[in-house]
C-alpha positions, -999 to 999 in steps of 0.1 A, spaced: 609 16 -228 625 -3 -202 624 -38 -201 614 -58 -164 652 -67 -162 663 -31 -164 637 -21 -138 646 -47 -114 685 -34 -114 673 0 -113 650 -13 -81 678 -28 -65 706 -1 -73 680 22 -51 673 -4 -26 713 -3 -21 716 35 -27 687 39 4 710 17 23 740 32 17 724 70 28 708 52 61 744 43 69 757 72 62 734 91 85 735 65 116 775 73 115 770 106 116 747 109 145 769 83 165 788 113 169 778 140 197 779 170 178 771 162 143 762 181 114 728 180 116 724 201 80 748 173 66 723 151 80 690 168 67 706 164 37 707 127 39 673 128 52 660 143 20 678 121 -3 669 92 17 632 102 12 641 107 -31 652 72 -32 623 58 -12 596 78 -37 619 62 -67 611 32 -54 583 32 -49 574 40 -82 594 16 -98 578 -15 -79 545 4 -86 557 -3 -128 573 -40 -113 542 -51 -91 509 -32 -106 478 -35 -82 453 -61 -95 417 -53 -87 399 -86 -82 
């Protein structure tokens, strides 16, 4: 099992990873013709890392029902 500090690296490795492939993609379609199955490709790894977040702050940051 994975202990909080190991989640929250893994958090914020993916938080930079999402960054990184939103980069990526926004130089890409700076150009006029761009590849756009290079970036549908981004698009779907982009959307990977956002669902891996999302479960990990999910584990982090449980809802508490009052």
């Amino acid at each position: 099992m994975m202990t909080v500090e190991d989640l929250k690296y893994k958090l914020d490795k993916l938080k930079n990873d999402h960054r990184m492939v939103h980069q990526e993609m926004e130089c890409l379609m700076e150009k006029p013709l761009y590849d756009q199955l290079a970036v549908q490709r981004l698009k779907k790894r982009k959307l990977l890392l956002k669902d891996e977040i999302l479960k990990l702050q999910k584990q982090l940051f449980p809802d508490i029902i009052a």
